[in-house]
Backbone as a chain_set.jsonl record, in Angstrom:
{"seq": "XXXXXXXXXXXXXXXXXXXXXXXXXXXXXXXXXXXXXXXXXXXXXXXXXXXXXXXXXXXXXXXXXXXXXXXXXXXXXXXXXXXXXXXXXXXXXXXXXXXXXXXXXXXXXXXXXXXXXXXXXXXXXXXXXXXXXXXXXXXXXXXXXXXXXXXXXXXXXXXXXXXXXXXXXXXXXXXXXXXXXXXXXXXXXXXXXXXXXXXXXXXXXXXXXXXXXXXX", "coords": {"N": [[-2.864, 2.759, 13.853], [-5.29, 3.573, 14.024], [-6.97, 1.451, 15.756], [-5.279, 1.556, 17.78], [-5.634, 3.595, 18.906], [-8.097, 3.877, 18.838], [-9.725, 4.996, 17.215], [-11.89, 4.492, 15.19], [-14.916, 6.055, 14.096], [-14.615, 8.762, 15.858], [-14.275, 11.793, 17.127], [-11.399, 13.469, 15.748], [-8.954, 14.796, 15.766], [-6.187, 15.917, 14.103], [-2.877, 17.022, 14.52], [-0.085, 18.458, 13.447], [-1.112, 18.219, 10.165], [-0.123, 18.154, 7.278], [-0.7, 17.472, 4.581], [-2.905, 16.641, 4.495], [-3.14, 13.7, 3.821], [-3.603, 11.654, 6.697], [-6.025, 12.544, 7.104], [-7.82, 12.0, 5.409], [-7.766, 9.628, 4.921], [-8.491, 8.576, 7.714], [-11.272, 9.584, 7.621], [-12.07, 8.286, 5.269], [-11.918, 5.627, 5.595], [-12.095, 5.236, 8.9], [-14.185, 6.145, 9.046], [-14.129, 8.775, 10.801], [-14.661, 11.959, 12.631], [-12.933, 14.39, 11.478], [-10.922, 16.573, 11.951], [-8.163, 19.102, 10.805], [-4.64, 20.358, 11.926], [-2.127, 23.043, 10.909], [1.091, 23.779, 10.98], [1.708, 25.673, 8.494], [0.873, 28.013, 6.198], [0.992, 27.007, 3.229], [0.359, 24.069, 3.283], [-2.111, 23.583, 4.613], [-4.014, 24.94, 2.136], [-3.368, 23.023, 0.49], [-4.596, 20.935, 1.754], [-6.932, 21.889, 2.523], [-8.691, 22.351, -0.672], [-8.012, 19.565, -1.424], [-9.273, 17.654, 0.562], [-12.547, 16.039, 1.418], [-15.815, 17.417, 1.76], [-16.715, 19.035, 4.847], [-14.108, 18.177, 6.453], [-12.964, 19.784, 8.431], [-10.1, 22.266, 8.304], [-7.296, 24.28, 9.708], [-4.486, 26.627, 10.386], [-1.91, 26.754, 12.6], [-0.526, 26.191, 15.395], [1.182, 23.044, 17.307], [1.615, 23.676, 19.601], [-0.153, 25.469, 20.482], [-3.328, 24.93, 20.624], [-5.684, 25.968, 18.762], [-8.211, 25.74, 20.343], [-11.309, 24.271, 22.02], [-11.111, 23.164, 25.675], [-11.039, 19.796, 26.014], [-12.659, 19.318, 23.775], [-12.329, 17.437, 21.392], [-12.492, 13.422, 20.754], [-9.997, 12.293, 20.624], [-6.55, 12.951, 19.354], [-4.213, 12.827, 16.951], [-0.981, 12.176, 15.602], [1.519, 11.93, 13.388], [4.409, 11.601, 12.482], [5.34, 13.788, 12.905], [5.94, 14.477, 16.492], [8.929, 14.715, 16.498], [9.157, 16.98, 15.545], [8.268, 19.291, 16.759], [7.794, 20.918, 19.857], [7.748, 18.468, 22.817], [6.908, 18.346, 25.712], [5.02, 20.361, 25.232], [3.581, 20.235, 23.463], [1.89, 17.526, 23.987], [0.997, 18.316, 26.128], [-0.612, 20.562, 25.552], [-2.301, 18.346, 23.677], [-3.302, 16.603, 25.394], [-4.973, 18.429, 26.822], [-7.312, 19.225, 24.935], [-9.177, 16.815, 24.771], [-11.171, 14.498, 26.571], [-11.528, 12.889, 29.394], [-11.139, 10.509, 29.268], [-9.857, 10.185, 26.841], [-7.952, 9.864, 24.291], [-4.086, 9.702, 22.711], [-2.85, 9.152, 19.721], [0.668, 8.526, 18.131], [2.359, 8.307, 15.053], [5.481, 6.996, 14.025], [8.762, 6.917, 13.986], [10.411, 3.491, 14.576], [13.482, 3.189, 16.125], [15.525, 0.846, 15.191], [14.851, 1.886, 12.357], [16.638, 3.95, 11.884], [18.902, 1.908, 11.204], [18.139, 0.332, 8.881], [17.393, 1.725, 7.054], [17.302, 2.871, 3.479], [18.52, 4.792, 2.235], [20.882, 4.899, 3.717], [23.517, 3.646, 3.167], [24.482, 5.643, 1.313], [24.256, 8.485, 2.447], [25.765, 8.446, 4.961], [25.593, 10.121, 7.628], [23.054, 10.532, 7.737], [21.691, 8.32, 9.887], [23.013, 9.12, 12.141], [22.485, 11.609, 12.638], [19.095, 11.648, 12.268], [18.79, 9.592, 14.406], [18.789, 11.185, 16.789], [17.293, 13.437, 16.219], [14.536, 12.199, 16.373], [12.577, 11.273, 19.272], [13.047, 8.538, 21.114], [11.366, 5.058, 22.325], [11.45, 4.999, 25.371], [11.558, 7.548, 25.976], [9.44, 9.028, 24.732], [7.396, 7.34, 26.369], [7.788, 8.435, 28.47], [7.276, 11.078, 28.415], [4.817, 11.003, 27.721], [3.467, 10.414, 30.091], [4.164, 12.403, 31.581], [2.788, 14.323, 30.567], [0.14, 13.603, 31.256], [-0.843, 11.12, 30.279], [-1.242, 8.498, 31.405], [-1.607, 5.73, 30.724], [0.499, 3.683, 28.478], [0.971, 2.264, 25.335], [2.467, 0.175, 22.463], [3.291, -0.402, 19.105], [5.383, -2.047, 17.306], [5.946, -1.964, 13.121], [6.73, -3.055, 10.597], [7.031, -2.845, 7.173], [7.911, -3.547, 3.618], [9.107, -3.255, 1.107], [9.622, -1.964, -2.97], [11.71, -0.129, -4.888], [11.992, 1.255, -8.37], [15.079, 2.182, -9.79], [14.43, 4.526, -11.139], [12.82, 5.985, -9.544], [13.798, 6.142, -7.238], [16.204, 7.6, -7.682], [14.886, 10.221, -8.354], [13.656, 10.335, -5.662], [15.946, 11.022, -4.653], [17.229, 13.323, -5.998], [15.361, 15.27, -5.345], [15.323, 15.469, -2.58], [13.821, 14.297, -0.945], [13.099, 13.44, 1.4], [13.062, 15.796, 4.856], [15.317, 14.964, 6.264], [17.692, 15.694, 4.283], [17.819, 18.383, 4.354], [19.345, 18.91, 6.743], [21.748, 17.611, 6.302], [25.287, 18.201, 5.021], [27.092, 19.957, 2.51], [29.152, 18.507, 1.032], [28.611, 15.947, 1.86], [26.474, 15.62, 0.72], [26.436, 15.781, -2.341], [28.248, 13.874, -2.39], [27.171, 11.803, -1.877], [24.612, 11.687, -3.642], [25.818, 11.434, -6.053], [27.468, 8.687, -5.88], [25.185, 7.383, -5.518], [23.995, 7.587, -8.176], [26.176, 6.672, -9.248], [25.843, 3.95, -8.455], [23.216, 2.572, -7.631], [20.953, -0.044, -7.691], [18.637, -1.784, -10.366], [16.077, -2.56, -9.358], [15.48, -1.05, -6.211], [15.574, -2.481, -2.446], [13.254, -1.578, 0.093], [12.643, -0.706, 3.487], [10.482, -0.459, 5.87], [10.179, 0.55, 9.377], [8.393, 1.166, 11.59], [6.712, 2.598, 14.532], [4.224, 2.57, 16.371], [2.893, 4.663, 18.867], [0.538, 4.806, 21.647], [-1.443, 6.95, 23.915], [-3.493, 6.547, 26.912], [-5.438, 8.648, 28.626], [-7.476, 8.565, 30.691]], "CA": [[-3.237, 3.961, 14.592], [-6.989, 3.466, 14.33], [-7.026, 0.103, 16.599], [-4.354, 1.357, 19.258], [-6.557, 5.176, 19.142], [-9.581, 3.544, 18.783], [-10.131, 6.182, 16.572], [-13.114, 4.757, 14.424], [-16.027, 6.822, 14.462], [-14.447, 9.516, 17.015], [-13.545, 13.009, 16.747], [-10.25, 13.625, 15.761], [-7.87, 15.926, 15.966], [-4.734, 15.452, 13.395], [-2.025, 17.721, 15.006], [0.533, 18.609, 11.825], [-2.073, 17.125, 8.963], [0.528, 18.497, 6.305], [-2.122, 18.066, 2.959], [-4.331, 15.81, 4.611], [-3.239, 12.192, 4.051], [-3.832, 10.678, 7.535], [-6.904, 12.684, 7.811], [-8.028, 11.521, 4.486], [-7.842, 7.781, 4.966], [-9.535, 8.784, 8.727], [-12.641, 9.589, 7.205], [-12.69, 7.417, 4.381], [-11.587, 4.218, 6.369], [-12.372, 4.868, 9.922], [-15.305, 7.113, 9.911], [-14.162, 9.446, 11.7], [-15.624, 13.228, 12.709], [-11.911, 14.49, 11.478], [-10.359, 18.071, 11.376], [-6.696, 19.014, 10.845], [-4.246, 22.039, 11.898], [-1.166, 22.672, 10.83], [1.56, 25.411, 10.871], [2.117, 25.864, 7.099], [-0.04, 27.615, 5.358], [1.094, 26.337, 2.167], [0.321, 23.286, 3.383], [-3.493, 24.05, 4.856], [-4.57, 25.815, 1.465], [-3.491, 22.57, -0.285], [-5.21, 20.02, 2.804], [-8.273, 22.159, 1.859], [-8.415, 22.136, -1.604], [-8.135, 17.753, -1.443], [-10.227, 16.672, 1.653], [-13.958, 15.581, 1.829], [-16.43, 18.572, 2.194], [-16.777, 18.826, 6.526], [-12.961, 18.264, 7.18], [-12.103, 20.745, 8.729], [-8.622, 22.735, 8.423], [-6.888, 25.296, 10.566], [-3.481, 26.727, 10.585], [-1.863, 26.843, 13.782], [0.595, 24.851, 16.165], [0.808, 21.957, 18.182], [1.964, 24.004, 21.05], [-1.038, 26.205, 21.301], [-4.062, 24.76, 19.684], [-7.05, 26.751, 19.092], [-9.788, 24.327, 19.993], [-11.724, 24.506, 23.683], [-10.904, 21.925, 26.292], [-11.98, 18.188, 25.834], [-13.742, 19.368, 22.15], [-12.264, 16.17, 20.413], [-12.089, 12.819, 21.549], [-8.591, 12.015, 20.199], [-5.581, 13.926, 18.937], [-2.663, 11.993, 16.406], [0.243, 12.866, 15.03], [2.181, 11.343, 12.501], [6.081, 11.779, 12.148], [5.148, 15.401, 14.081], [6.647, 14.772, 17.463], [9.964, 15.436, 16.393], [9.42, 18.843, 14.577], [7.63, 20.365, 17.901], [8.206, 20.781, 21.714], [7.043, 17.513, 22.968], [6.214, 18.49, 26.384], [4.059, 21.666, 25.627], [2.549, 19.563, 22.284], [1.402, 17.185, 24.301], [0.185, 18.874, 26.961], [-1.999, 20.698, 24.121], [-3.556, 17.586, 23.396], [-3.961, 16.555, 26.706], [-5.868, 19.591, 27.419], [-8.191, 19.361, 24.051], [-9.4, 15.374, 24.728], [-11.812, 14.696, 27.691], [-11.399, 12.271, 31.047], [-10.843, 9.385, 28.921], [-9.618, 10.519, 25.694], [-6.466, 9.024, 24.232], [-3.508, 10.152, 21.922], [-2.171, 8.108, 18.861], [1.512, 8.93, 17.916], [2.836, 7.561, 14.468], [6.773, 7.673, 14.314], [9.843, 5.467, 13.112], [11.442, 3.019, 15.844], [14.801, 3.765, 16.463], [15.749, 0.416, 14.36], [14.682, 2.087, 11.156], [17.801, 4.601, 11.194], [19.996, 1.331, 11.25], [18.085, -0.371, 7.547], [17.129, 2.585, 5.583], [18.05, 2.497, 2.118], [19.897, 5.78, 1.61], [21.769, 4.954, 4.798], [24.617, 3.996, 2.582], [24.803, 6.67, 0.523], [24.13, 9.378, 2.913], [25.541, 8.139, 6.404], [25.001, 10.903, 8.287], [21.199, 10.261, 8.313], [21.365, 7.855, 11.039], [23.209, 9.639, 13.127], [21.244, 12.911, 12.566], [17.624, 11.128, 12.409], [18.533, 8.658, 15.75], [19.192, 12.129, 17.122], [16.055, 14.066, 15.932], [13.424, 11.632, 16.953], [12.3, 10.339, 19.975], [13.14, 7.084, 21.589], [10.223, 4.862, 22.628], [11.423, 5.615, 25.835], [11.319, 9.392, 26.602], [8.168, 9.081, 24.236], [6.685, 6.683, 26.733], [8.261, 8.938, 29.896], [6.645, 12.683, 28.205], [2.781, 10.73, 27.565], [2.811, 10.176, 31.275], [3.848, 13.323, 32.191], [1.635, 15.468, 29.67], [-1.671, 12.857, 31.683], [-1.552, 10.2, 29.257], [-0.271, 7.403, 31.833], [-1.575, 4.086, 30.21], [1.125, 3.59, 27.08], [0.666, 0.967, 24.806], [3.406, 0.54, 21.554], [3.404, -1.695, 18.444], [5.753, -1.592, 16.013], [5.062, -1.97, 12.293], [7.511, -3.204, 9.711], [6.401, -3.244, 5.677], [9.34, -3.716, 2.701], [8.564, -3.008, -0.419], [10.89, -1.841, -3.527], [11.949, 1.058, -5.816], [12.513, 1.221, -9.112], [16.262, 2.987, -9.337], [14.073, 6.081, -11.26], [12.349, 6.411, -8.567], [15.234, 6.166, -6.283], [16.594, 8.346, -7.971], [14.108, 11.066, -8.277], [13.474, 11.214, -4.512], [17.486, 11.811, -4.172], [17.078, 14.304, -6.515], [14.086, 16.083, -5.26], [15.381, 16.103, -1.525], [12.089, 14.112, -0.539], [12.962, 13.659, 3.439], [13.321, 16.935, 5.353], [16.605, 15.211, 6.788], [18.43, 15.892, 3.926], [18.194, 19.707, 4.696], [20.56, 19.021, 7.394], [23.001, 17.313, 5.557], [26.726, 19.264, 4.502], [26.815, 20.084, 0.699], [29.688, 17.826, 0.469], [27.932, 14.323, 1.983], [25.356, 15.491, 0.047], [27.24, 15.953, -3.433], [29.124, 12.942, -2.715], [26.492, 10.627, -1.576], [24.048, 11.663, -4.815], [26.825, 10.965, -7.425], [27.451, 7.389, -5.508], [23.766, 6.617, -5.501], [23.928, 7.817, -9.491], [26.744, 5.16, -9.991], [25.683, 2.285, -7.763], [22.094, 1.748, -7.383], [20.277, -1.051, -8.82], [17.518, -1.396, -10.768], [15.779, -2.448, -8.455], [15.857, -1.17, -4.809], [14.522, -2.898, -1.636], [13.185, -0.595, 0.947], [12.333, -1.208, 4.571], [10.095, 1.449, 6.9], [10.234, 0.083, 10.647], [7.629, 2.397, 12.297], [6.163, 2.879, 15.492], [2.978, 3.288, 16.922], [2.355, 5.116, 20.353], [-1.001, 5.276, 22.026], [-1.288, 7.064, 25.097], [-4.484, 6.838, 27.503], [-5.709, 9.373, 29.592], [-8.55, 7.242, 31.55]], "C": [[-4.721, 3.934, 14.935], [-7.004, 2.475, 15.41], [-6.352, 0.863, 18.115], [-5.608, 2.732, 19.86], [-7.738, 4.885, 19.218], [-10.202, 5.055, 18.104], [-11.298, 6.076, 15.238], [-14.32, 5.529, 14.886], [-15.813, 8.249, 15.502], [-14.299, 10.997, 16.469], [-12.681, 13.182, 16.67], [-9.574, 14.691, 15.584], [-6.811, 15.726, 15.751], [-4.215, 16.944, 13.6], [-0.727, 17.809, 13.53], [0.064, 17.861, 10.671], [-1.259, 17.151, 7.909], [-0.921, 18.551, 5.134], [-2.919, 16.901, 3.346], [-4.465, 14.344, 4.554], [-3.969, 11.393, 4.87], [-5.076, 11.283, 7.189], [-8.018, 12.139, 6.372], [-8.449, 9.791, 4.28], [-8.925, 7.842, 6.622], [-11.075, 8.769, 8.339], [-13.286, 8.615, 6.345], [-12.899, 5.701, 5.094], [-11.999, 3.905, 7.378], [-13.674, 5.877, 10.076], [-15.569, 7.798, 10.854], [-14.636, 10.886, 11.215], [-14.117, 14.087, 12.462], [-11.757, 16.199, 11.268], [-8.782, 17.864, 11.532], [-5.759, 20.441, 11.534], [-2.739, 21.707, 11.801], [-0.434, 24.271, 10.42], [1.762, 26.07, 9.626], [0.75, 26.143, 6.562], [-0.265, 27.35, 4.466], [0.104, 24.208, 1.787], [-1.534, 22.842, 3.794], [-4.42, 24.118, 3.264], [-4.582, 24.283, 0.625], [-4.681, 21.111, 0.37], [-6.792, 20.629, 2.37], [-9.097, 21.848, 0.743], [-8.682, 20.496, -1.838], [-9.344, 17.128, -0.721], [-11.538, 16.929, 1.053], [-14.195, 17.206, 2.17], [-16.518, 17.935, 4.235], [-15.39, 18.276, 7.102], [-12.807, 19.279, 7.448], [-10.702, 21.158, 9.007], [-8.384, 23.754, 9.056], [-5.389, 25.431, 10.339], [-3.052, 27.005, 12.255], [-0.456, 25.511, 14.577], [0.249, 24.192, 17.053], [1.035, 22.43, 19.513], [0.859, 24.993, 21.638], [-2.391, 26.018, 20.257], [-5.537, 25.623, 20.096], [-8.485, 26.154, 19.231], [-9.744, 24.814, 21.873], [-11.111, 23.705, 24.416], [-12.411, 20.753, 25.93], [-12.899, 18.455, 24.256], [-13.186, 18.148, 21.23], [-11.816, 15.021, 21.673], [-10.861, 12.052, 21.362], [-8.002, 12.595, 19.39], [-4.438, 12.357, 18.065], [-2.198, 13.142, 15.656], [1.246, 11.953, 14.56], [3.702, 12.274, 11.749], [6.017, 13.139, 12.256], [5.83, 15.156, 15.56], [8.008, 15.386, 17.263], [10.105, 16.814, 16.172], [9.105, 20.064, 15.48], [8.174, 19.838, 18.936], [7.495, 20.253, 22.179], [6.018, 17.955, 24.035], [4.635, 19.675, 26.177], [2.973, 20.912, 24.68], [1.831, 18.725, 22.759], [0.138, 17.145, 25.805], [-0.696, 19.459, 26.777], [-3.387, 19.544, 24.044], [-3.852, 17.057, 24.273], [-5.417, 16.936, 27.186], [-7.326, 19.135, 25.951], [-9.614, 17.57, 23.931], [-10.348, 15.231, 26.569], [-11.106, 13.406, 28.679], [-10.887, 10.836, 30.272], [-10.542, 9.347, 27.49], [-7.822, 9.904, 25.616], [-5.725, 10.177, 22.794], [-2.721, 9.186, 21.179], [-1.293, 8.618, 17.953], [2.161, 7.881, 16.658], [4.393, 8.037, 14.287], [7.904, 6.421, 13.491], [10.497, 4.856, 14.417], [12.441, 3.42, 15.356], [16.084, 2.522, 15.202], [16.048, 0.731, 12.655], [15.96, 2.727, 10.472], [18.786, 3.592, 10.538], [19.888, 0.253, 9.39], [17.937, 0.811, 6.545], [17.792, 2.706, 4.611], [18.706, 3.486, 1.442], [21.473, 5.935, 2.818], [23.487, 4.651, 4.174], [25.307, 4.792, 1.676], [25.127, 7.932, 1.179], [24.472, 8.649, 4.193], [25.19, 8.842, 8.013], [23.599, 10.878, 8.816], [20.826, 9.35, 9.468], [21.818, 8.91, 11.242], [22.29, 10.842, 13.526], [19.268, 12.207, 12.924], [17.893, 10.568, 13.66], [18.703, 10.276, 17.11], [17.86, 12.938, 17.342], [14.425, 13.231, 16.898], [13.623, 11.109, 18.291], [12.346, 8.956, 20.267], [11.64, 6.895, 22.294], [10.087, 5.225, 24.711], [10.899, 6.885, 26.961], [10.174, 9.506, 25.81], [6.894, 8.656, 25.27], [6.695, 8.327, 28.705], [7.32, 10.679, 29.133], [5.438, 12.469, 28.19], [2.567, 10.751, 28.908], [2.865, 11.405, 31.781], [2.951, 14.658, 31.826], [-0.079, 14.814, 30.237], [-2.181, 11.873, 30.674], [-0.62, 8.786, 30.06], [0.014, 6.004, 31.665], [-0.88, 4.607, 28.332], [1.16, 2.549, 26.336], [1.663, 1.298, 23.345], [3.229, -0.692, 20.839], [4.481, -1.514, 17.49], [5.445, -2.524, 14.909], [6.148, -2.163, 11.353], [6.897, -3.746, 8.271], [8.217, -3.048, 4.738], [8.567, -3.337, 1.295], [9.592, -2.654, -1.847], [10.733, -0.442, -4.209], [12.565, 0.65, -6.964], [14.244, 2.271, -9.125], [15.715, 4.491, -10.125], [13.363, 6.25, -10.376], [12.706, 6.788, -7.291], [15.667, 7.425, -6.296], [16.537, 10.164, -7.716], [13.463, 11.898, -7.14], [14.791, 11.843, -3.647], [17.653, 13.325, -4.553], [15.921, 15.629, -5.761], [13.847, 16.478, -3.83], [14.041, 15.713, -0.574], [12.01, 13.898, 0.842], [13.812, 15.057, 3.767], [15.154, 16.667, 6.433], [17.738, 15.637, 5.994], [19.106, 17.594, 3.511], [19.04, 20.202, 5.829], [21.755, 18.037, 7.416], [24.366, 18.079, 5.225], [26.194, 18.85, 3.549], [27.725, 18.946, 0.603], [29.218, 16.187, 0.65], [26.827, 14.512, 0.643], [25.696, 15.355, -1.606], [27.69, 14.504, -3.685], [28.03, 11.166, -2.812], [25.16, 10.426, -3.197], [25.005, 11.164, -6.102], [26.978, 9.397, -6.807], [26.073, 6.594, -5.656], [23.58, 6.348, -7.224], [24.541, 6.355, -10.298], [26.127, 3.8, -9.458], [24.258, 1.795, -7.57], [21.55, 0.878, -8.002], [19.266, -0.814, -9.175], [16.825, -1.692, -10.012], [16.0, -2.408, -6.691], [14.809, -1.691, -3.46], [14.53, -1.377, -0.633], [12.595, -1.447, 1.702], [11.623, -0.094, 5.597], [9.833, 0.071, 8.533], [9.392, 1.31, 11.185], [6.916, 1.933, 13.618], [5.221, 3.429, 15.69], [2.812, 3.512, 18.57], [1.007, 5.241, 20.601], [-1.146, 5.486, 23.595], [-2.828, 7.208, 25.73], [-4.896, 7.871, 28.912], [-6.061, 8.564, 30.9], [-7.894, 5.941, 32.04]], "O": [[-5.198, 4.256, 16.024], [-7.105, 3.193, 16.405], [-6.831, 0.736, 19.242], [-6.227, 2.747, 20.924], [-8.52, 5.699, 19.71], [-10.968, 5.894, 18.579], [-11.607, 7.006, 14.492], [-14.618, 5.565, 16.08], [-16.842, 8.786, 15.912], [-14.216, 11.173, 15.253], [-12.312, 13.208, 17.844], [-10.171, 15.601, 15.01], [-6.077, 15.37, 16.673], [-4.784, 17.917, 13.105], [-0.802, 16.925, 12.676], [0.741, 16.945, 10.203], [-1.425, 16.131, 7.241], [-1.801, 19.399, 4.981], [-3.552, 16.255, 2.511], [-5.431, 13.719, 4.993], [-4.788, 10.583, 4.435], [-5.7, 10.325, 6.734], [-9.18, 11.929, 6.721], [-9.252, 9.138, 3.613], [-9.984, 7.216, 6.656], [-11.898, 7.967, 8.782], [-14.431, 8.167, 6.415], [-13.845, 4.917, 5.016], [-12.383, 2.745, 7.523], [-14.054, 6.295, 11.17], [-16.546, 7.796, 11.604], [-14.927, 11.181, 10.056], [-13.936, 14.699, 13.515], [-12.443, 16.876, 10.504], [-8.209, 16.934, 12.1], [-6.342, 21.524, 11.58], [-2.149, 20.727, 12.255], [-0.884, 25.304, 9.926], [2.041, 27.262, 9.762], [-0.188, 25.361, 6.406], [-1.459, 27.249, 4.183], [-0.368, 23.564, 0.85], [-2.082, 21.877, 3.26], [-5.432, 23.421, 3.178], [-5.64, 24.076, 0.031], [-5.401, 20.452, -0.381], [-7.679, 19.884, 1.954], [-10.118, 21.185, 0.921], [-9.678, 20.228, -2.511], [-10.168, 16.345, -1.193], [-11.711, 17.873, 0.282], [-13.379, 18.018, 2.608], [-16.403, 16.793, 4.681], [-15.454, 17.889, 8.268], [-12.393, 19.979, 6.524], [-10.068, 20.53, 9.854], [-9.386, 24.468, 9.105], [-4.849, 24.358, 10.071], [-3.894, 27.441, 13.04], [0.133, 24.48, 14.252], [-0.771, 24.427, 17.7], [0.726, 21.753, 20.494], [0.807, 25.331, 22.821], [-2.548, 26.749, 19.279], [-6.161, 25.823, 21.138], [-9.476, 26.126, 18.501], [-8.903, 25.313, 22.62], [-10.181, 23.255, 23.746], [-13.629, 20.74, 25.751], [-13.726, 17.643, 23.841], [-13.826, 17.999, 20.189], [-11.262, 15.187, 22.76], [-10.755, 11.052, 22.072], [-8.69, 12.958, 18.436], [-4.106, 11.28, 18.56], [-2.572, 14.254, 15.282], [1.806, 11.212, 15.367], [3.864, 13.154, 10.904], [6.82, 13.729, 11.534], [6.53, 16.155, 15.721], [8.264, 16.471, 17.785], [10.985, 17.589, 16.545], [9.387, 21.249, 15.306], [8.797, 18.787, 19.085], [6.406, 20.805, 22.337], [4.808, 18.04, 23.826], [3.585, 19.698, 26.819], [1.771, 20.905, 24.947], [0.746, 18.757, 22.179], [-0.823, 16.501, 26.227], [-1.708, 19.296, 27.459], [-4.605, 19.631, 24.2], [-5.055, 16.807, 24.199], [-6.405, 16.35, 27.626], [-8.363, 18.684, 26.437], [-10.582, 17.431, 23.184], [-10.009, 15.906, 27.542], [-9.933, 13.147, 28.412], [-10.155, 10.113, 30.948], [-11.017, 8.39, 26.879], [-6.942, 9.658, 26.44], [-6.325, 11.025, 22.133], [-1.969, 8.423, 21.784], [-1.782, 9.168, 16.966], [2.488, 6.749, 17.015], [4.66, 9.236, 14.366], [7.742, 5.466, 12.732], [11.051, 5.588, 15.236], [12.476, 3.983, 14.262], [17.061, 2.955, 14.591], [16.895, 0.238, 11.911], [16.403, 2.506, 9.345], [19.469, 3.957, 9.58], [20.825, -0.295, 8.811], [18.343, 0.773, 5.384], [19.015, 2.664, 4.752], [19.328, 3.335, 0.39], [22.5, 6.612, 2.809], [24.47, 5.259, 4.596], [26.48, 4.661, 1.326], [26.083, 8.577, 0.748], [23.48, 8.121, 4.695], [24.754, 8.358, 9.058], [23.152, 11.118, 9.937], [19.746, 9.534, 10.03], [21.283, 9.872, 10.691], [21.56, 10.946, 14.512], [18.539, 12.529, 13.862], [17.08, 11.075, 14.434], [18.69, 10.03, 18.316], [17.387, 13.093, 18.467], [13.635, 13.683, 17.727], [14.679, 10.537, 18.561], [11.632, 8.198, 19.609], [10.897, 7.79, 22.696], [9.052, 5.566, 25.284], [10.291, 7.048, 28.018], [9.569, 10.455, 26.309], [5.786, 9.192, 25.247], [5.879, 8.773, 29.511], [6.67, 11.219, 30.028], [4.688, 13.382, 28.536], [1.426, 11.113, 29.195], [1.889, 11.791, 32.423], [2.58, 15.614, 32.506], [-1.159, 15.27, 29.862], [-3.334, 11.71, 30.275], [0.339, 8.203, 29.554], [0.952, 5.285, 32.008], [-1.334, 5.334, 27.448], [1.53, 1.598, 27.025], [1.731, 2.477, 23.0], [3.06, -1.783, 21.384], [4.287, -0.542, 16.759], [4.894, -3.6, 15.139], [6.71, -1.073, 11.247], [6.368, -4.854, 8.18], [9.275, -2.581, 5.16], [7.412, -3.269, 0.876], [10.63, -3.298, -1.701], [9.727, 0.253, -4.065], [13.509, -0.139, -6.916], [14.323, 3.12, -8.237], [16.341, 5.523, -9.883], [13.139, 7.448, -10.546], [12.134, 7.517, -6.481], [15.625, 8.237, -5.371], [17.337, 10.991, -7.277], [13.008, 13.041, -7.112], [14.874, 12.596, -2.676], [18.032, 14.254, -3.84], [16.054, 16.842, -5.918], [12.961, 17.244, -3.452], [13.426, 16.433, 0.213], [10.975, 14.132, 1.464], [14.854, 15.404, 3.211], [15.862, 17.501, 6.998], [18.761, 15.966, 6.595], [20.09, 17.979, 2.879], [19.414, 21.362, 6.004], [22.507, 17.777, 8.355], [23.905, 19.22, 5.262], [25.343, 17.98, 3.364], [27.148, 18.061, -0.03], [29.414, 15.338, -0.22], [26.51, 13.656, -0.182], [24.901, 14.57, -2.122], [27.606, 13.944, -4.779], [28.109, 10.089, -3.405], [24.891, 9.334, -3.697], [24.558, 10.476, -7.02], [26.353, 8.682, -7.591], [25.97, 5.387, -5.872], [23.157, 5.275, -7.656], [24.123, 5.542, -11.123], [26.009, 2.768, -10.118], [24.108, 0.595, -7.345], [21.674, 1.034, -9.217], [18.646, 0.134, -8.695], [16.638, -0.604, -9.466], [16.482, -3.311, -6.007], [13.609, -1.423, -3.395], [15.359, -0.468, -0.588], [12.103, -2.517, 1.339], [12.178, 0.927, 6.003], [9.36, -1.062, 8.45], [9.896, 2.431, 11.133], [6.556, 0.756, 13.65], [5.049, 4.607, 15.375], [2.629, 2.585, 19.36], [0.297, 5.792, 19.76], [-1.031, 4.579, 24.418], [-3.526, 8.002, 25.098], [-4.542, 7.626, 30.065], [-5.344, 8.099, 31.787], [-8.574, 5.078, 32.596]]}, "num_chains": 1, "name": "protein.A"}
């Protein structure tokens, strides 16, 4: 995201920051001039609370941000397109980024629904997630029409593993927001199957996507 956003040293503008991660590694890593806003204020109070003194936080949405025109020189958003109304969200940051200001979109390719590692437990989650998110696409077709007409895309594949308590623990604990639109009974059925069958150790796979759209 830094490389495609050219987002070292810049002003940024993290569009759903949740508690501050990206904007967290922004400052520390890319030296950037970073603030965040985000609709939760559960989520604000705790983004406060963590970050670097001079981050700034805001509550607020991606569809009507409270910042002037052109006041930052780049806007991201990380696994946020889906959750908001693309066109108006990006027409937001459009508006907030000057004559040559860019936008850097982190997301999951469309691949990812087809390895993920609760995909056999829970099958529903493709279908539902390839559903939810954006294709690269209508991602590439909404940057041009929100004034971001140079698109540039990499994707980004890391593996790594899980112990099966740890597996476990994020079955238990409901740790992706897709499994709030799950039925009780996939969901019932697919946690007791994960209970009996997982191994001790599990591989995992994240296939992600990076968008970077240019104004200029």
């Amino acid at each position: 995201m830094v490389e495609l956003g050219d987002l070292r040293g810049r002003r940024v503008l993290d569009v759903g920051c949740g508690t501050g991660r990206l904007l967290a590694a922004l400052v520390a890593d890319a030296h950037a001039k970073a603030w965040g806003i985000d609709e939760s204020p559960d989520m604000v109070a705790v983004a406060r609370e963590t970050l670097p003194p001079g981050v700034g936080v805001r509550q607020g949405t991606a569809e009507r941000l409270p910042f002037r025109d052109a006041w930052f020189d780049r806007v991201t958003m990380s696994l946020v397109l889906h959750l908001v109304d693309p066109p108006r969200a990006l027409a937001e940051a459009r508006r907030v980024v000057p004559e040559d200001g860019r936008i850097v979109i982190g997301t999951f390719h469309p691949d990812h629904f087809e390895t993920y590692w609760l995909q056999p437990y829970f099958p529903s989650i493709k279908t539902v997630d390839a559903a939810r998110f954006p294709s690269p696409d209508e991602m590439e077709r909404e940057l041009v029409a929100a004034g971001f007409p140079r698109v540039e895309m990499r994707r980004l594949t890391a593996e790594g593993e899980l112990t099966r308590e740890e597996a476990l623990a994020r079955i238990h604990g409901r740790h992706i927001s897709t499994f709030d639109l799950l039925g009780a009974e996939e969901l019932a059925e697919g946690t007791a199957r994960a209970e009996r069958e997982l191994p001790q150790r599990v591989v995992t796979r994240l296939d992600r996507l990076v968008v970077a759209g240019r104004a200029g």
